[in-house]
mmCIF file as Biopython writes it, N, C-alpha, C and O atoms, coordinates in Angstrom:
data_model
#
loop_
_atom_site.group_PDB
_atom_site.id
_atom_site.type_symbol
_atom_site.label_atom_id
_atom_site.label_alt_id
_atom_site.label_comp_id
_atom_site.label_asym_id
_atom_site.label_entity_id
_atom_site.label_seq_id
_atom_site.pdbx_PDB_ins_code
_atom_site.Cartn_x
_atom_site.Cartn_y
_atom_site.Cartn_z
_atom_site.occupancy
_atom_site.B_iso_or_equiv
_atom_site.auth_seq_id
_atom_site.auth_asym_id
_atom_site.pdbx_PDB_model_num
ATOM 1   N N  . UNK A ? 1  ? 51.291 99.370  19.838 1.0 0.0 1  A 1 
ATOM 2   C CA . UNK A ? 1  ? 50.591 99.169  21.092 1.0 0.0 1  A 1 
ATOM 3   C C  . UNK A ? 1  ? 51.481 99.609  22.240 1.0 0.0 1  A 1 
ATOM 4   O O  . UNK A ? 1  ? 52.608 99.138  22.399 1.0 0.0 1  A 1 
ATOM 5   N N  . UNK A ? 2  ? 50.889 100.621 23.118 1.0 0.0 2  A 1 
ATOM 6   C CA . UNK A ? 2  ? 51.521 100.903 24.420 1.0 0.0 2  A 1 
ATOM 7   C C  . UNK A ? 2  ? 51.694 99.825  25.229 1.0 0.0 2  A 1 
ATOM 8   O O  . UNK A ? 2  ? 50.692 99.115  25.305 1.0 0.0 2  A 1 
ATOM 9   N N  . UNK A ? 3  ? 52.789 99.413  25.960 1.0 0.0 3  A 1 
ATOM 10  C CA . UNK A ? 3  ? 52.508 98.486  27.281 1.0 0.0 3  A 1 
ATOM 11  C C  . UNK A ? 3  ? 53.116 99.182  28.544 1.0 0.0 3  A 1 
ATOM 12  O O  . UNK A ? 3  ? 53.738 98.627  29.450 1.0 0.0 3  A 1 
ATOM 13  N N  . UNK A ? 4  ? 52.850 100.339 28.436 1.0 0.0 4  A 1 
ATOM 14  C CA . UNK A ? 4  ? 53.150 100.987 29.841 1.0 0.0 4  A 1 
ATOM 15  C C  . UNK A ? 4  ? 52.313 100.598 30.638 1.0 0.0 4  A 1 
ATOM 16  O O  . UNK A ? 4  ? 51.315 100.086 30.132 1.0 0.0 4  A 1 
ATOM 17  N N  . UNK A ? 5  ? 52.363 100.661 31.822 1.0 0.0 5  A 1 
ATOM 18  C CA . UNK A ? 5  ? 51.404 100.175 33.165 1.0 0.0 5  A 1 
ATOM 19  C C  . UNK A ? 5  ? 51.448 101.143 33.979 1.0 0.0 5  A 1 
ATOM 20  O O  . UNK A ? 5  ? 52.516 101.311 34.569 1.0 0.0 5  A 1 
ATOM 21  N N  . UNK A ? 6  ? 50.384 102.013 34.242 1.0 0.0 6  A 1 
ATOM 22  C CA . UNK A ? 6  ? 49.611 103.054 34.564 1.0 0.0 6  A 1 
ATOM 23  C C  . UNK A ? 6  ? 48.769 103.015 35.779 1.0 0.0 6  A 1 
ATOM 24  O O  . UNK A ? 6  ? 48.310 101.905 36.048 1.0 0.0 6  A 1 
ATOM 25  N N  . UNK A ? 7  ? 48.406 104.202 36.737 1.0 0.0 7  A 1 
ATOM 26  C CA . UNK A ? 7  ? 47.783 103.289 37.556 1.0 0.0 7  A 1 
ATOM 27  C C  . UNK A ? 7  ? 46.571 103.247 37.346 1.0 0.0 7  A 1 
ATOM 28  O O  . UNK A ? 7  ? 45.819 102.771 38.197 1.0 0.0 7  A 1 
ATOM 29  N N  . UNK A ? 8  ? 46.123 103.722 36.202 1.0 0.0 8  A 1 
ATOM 30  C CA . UNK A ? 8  ? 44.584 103.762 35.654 1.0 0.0 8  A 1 
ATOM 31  C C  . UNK A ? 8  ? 44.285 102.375 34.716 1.0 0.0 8  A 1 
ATOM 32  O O  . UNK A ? 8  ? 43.238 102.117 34.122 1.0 0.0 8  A 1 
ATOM 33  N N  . UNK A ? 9  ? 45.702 101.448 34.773 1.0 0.0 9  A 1 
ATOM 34  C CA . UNK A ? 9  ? 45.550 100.218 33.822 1.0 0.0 9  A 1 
ATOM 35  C C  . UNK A ? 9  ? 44.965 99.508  34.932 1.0 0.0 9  A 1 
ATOM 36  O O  . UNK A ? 9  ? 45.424 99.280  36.051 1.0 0.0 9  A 1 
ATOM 37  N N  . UNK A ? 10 ? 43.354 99.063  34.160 1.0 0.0 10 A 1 
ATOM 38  C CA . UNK A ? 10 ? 42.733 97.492  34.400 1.0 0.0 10 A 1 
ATOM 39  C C  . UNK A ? 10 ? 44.023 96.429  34.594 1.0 0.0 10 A 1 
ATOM 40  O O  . UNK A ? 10 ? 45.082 96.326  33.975 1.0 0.0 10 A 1 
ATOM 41  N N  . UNK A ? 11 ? 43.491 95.722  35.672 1.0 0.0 11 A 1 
ATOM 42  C CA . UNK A ? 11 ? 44.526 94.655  36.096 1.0 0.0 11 A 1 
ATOM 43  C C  . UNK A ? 11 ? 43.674 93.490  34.581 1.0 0.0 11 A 1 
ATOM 44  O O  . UNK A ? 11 ? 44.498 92.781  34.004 1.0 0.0 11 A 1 
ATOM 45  N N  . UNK A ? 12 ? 42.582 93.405  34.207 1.0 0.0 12 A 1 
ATOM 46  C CA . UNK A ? 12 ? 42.562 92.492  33.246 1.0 0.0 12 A 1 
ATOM 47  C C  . UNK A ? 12 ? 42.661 92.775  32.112 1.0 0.0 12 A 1 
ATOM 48  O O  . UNK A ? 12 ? 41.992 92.152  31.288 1.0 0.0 12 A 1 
ATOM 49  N N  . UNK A ? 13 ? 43.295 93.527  31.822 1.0 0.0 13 A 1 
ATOM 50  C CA . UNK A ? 13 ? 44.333 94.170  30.523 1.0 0.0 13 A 1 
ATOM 51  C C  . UNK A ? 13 ? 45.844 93.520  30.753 1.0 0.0 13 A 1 
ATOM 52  O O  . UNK A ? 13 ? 46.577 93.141  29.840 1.0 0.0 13 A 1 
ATOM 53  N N  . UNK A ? 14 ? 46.105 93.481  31.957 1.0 0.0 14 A 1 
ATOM 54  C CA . UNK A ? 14 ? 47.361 92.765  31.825 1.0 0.0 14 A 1 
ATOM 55  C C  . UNK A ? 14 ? 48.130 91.672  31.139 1.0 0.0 14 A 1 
ATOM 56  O O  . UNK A ? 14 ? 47.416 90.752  31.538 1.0 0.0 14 A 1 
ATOM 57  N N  . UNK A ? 15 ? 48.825 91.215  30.584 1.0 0.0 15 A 1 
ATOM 58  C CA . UNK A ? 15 ? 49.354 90.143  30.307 1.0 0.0 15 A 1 
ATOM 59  C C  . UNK A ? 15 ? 48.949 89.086  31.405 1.0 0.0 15 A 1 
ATOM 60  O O  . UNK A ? 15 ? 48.613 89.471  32.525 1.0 0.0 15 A 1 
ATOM 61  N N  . UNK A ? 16 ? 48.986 87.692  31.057 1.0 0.0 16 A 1 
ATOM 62  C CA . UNK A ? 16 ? 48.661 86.823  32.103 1.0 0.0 16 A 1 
ATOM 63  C C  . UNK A ? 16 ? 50.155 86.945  32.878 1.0 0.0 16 A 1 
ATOM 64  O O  . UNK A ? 16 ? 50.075 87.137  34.091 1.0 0.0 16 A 1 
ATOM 65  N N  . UNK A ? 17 ? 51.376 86.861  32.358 1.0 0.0 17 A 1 
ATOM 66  C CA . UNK A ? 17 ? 52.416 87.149  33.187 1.0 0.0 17 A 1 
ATOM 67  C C  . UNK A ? 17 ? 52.549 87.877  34.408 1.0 0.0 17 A 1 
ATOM 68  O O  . UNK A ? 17 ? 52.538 87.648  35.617 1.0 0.0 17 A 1 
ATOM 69  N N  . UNK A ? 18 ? 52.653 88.646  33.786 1.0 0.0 18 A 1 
ATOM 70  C CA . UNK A ? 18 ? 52.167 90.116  34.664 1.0 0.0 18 A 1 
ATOM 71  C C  . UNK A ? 18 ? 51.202 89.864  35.685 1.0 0.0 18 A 1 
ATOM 72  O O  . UNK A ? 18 ? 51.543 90.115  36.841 1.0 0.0 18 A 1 
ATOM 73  N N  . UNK A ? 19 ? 49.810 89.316  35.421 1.0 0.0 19 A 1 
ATOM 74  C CA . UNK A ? 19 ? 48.895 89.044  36.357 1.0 0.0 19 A 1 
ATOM 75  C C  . UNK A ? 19 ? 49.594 87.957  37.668 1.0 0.0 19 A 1 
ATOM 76  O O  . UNK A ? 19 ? 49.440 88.024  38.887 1.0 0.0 19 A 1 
ATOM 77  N N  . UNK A ? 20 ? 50.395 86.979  36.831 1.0 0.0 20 A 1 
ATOM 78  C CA . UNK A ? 20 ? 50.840 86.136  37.908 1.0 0.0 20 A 1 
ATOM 79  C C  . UNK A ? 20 ? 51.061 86.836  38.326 1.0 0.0 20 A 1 
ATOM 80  O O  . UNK A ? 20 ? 50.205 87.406  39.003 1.0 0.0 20 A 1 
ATOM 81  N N  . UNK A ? 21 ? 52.751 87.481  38.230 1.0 0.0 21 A 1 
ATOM 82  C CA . UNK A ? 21 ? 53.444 88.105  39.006 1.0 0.0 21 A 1 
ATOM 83  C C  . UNK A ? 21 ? 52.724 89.191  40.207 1.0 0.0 21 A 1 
ATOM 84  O O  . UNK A ? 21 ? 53.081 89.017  41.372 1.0 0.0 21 A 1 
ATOM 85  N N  . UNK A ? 22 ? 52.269 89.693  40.072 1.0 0.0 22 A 1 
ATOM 86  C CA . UNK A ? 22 ? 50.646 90.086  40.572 1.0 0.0 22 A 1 
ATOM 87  C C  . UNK A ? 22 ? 50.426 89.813  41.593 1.0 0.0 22 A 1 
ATOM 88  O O  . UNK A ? 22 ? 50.819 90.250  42.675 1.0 0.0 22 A 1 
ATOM 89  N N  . UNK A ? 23 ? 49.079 88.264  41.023 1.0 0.0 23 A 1 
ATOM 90  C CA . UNK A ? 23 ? 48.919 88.051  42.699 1.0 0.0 23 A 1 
ATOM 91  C C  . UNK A ? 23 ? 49.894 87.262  43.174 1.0 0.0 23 A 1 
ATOM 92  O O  . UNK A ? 23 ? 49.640 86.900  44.323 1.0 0.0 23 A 1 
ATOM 93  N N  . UNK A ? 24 ? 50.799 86.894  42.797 1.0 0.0 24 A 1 
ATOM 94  C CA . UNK A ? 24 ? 52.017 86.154  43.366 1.0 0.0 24 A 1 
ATOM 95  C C  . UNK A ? 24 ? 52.752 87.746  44.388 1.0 0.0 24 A 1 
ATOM 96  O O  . UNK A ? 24 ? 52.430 87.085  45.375 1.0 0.0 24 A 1 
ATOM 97  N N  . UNK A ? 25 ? 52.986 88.251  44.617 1.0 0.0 25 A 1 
ATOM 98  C CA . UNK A ? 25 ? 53.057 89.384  45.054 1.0 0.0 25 A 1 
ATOM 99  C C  . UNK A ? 25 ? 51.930 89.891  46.177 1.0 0.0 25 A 1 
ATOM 100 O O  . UNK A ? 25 ? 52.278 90.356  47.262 1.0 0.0 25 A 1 
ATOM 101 N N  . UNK A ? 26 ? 51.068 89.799  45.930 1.0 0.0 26 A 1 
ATOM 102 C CA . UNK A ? 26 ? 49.473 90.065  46.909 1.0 0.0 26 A 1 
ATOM 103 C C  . UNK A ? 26 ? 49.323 88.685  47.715 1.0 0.0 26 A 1 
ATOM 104 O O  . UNK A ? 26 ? 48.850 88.703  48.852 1.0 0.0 26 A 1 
ATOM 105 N N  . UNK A ? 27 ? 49.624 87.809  47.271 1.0 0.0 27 A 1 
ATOM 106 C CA . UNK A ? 27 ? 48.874 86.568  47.890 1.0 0.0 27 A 1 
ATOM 107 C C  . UNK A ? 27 ? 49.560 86.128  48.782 1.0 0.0 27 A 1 
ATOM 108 O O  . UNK A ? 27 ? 48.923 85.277  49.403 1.0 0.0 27 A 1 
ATOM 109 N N  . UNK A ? 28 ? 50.810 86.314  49.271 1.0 0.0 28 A 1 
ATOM 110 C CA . UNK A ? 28 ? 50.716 85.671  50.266 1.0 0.0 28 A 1 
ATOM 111 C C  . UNK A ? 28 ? 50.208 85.641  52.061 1.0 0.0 28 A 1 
ATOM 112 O O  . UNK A ? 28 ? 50.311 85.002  53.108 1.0 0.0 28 A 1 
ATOM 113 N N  . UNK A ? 29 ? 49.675 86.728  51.496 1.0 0.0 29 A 1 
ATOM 114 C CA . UNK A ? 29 ? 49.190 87.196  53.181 1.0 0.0 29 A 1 
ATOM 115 C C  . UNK A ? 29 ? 47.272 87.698  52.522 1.0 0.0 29 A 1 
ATOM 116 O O  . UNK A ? 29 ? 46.465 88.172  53.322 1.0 0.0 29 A 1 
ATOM 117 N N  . UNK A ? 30 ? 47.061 87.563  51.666 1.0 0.0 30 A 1 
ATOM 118 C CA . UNK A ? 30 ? 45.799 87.748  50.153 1.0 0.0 30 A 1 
ATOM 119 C C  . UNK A ? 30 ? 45.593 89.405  50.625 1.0 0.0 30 A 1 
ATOM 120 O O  . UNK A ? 30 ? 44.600 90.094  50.858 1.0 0.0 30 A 1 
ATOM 121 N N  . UNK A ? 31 ? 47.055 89.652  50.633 1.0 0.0 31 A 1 
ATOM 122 C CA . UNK A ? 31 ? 46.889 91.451  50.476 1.0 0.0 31 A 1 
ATOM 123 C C  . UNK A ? 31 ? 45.730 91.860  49.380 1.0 0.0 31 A 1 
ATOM 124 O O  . UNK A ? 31 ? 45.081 92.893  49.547 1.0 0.0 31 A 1 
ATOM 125 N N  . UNK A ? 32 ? 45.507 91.016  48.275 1.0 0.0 32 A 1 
ATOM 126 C CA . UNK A ? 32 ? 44.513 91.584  47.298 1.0 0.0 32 A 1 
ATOM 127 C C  . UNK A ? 32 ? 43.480 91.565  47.802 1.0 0.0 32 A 1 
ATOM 128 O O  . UNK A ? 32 ? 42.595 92.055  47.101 1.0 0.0 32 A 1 
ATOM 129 N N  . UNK A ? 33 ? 43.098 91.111  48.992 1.0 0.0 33 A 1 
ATOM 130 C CA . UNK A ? 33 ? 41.552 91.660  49.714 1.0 0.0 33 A 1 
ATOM 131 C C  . UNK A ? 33 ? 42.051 93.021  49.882 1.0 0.0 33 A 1 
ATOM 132 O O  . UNK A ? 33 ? 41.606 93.947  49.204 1.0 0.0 33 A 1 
ATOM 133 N N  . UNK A ? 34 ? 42.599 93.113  50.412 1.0 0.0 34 A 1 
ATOM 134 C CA . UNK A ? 34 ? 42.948 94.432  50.833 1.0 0.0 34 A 1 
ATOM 135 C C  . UNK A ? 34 ? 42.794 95.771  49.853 1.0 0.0 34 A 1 
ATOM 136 O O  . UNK A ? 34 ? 42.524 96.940  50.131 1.0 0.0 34 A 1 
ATOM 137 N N  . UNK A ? 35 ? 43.025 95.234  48.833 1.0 0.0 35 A 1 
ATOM 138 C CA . UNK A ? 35 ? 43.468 96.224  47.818 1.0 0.0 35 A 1 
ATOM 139 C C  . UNK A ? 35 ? 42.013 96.007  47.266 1.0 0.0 35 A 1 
ATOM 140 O O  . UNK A ? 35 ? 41.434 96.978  47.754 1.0 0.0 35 A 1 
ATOM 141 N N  . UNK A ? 36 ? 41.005 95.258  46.483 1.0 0.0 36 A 1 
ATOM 142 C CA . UNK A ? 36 ? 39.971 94.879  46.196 1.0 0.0 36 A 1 
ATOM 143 C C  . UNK A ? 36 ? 39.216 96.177  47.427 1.0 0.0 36 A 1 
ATOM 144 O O  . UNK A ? 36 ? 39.108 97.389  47.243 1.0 0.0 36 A 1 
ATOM 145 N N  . UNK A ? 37 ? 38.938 95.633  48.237 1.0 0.0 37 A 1 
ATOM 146 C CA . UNK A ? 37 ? 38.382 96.741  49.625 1.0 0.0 37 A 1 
ATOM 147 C C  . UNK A ? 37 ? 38.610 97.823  49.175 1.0 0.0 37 A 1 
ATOM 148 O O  . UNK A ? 37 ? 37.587 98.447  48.891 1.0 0.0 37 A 1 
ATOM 149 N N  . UNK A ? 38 ? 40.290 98.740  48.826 1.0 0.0 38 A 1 
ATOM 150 C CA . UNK A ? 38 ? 40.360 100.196 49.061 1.0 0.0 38 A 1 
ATOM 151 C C  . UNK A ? 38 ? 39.990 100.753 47.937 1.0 0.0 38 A 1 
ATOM 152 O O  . UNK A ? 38 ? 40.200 101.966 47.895 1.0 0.0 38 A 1 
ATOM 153 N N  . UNK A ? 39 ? 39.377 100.153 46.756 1.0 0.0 39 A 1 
ATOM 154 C CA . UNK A ? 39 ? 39.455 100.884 45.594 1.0 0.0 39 A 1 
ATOM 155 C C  . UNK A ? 39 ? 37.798 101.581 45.725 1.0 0.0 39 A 1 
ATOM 156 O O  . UNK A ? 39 ? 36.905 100.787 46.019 1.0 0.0 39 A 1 
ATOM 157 N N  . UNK A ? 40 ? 37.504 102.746 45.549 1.0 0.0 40 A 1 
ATOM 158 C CA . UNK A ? 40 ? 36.300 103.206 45.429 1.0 0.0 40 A 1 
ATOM 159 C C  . UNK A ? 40 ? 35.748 104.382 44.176 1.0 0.0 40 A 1 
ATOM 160 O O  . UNK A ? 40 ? 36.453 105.273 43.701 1.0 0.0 40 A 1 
ATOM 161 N N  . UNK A ? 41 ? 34.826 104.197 43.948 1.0 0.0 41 A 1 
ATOM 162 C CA . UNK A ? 41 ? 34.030 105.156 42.904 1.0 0.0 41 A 1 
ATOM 163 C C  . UNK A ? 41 ? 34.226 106.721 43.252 1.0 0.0 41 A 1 
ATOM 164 O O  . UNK A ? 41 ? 34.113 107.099 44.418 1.0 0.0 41 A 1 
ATOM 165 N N  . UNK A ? 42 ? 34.473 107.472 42.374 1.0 0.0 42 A 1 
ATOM 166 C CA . UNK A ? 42 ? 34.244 109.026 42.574 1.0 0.0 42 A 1 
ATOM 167 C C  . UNK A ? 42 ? 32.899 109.430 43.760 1.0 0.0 42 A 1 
ATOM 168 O O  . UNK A ? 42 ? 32.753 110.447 44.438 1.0 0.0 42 A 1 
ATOM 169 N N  . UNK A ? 43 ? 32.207 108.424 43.685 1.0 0.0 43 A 1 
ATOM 170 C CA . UNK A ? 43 ? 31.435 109.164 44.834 1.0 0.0 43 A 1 
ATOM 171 C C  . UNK A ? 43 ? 31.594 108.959 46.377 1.0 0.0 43 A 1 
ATOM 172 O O  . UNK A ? 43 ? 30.911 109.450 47.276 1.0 0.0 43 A 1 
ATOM 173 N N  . UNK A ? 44 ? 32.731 108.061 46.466 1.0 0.0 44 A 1 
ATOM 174 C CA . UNK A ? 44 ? 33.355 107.138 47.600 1.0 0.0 44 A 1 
ATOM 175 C C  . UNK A ? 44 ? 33.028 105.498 48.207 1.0 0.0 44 A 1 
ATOM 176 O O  . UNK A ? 44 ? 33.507 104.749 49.057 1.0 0.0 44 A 1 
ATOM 177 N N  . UNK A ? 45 ? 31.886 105.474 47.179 1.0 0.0 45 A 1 
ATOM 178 C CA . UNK A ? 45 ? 31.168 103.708 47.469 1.0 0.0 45 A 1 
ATOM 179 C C  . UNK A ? 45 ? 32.001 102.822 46.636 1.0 0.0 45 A 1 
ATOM 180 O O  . UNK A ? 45 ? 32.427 103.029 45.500 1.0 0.0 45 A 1 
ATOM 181 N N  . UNK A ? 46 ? 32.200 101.530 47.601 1.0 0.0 46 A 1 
ATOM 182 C CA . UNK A ? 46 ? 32.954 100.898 47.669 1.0 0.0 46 A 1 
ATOM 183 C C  . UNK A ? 46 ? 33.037 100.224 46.064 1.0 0.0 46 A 1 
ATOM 184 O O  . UNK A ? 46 ? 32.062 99.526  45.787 1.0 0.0 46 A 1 
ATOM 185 N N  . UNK A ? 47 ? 34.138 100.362 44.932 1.0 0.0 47 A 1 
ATOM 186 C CA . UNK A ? 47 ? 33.662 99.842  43.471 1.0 0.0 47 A 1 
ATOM 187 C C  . UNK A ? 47 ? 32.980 98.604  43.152 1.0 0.0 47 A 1 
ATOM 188 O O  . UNK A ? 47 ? 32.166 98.354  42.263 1.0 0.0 47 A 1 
ATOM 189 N N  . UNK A ? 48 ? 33.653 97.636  44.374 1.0 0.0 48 A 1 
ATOM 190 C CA . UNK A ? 48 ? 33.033 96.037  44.036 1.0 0.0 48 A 1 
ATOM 191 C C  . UNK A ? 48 ? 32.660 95.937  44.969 1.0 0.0 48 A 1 
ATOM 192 O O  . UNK A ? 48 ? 33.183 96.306  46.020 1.0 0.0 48 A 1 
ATOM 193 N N  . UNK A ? 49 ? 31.362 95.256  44.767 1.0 0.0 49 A 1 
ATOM 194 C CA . UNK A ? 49 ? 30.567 94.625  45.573 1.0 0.0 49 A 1 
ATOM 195 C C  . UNK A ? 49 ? 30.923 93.263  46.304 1.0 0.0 49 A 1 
ATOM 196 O O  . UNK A ? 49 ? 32.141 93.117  46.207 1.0 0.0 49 A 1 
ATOM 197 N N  . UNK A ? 50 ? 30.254 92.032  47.113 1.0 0.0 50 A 1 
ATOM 198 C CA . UNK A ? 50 ? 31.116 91.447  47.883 1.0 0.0 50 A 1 
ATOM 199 C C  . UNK A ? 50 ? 31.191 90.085  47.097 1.0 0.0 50 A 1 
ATOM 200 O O  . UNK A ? 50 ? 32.030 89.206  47.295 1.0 0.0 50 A 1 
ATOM 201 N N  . UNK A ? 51 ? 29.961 90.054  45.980 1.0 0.0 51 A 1 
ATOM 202 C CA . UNK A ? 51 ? 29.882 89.382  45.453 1.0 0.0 51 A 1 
ATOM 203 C C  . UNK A ? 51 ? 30.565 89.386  44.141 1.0 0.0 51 A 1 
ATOM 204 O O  . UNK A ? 51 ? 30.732 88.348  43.501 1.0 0.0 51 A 1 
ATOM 205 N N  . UNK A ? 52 ? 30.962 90.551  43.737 1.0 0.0 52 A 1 
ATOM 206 C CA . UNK A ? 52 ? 32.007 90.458  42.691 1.0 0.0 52 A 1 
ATOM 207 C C  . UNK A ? 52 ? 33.798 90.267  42.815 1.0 0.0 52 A 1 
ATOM 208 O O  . UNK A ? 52 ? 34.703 90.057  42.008 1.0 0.0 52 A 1 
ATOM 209 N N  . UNK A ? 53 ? 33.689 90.489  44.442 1.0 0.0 53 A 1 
ATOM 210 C CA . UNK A ? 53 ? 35.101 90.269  45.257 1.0 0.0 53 A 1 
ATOM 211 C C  . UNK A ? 53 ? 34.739 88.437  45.755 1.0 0.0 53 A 1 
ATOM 212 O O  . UNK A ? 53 ? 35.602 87.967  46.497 1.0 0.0 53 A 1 
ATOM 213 N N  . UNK A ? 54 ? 33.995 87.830  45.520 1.0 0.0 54 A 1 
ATOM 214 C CA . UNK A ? 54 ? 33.707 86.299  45.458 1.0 0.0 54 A 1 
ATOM 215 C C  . UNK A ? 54 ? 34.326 85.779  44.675 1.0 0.0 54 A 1 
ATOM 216 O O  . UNK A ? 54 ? 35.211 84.933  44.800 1.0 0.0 54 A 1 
ATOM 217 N N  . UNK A ? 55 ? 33.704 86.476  43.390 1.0 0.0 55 A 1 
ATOM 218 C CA . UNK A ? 55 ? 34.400 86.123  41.792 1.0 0.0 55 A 1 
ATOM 219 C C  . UNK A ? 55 ? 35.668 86.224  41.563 1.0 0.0 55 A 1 
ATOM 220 O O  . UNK A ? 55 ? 36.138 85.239  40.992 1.0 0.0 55 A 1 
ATOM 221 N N  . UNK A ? 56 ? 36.575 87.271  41.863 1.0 0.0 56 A 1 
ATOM 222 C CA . UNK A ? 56 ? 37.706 87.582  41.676 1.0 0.0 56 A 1 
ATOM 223 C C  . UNK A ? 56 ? 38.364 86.699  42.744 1.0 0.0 56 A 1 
ATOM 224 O O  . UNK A ? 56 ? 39.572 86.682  42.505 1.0 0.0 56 A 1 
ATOM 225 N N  . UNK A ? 57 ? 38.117 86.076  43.651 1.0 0.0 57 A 1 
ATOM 226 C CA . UNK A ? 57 ? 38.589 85.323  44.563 1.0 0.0 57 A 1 
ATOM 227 C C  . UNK A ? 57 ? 38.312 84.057  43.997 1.0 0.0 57 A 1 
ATOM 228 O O  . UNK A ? 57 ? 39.207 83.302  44.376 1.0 0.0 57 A 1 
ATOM 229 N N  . UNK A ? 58 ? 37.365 83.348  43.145 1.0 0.0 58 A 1 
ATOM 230 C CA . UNK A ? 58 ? 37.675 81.954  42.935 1.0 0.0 58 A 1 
ATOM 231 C C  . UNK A ? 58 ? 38.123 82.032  41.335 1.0 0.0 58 A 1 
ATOM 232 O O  . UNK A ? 58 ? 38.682 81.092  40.770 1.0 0.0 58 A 1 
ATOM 233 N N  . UNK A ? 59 ? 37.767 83.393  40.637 1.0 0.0 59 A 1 
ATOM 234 C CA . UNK A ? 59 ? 38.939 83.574  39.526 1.0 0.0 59 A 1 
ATOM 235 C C  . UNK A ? 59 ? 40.948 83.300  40.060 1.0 0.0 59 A 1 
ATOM 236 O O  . UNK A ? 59 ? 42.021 82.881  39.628 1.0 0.0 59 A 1 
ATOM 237 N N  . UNK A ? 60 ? 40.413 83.800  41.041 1.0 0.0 60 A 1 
ATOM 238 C CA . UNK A ? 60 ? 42.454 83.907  40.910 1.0 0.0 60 A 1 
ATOM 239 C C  . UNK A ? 60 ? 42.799 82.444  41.814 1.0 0.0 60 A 1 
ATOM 240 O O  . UNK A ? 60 ? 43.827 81.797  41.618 1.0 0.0 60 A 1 
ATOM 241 N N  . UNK A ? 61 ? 41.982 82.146  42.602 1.0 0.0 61 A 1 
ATOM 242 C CA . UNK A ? 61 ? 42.676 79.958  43.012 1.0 0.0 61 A 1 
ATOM 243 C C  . UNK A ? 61 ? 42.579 79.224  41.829 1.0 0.0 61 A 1 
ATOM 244 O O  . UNK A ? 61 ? 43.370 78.308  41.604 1.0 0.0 61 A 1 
ATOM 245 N N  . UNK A ? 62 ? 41.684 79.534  41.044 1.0 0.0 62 A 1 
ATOM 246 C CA . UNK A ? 62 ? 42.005 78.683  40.098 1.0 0.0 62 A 1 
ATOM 247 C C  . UNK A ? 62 ? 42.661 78.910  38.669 1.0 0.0 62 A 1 
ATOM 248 O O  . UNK A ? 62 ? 43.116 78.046  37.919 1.0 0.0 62 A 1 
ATOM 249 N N  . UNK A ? 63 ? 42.602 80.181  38.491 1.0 0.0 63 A 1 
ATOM 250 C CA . UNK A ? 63 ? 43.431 80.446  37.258 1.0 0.0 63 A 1 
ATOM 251 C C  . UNK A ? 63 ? 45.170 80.748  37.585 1.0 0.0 63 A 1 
ATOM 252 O O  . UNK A ? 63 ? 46.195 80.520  36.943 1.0 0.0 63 A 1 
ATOM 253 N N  . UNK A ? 64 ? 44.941 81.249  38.651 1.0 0.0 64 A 1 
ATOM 254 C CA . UNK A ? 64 ? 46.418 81.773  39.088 1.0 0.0 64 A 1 
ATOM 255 C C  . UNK A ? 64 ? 47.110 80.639  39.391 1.0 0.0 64 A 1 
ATOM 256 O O  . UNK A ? 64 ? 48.251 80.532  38.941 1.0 0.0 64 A 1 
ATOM 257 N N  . UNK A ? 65 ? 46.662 79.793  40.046 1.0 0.0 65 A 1 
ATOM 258 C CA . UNK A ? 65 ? 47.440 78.661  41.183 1.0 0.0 65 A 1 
ATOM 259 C C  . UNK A ? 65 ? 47.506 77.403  40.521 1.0 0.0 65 A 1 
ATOM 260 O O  . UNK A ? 65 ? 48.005 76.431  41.090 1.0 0.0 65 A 1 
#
């Protein structure tokens, strides 16, 4: 098994380690809005919707923290 980290690697492929380290890294200012926001589809629309950036926001207070 590869564990290189790529920038085409899914963040939920990560190790949970790794994930801490993560948003422990993003969160303290929740740079991961930020980053969530800039990611977009080949056609330029925005990849997640606001409601799937909901999810990933009460995924990571409670799994992360």
């Amino acid at each position: 098994m590869n564990n290189t980290i790529k920038s085409a690697t899914f963040i939920r492929n990560l190790h949970y380690g790794v994930q801490r380290k993560f948003s422990d890294f993003l969160d303290p200012q929740e740079s991961w809005k930020d980053v969530l926001v800039s990611i977009h589809k080949p056609t330029g629309e925005p990849k997640y919707s606001q409601v799937l950036a909901f999810k990933v926001m009460c995924w990571s207070s409670t799994v992360l923290h």
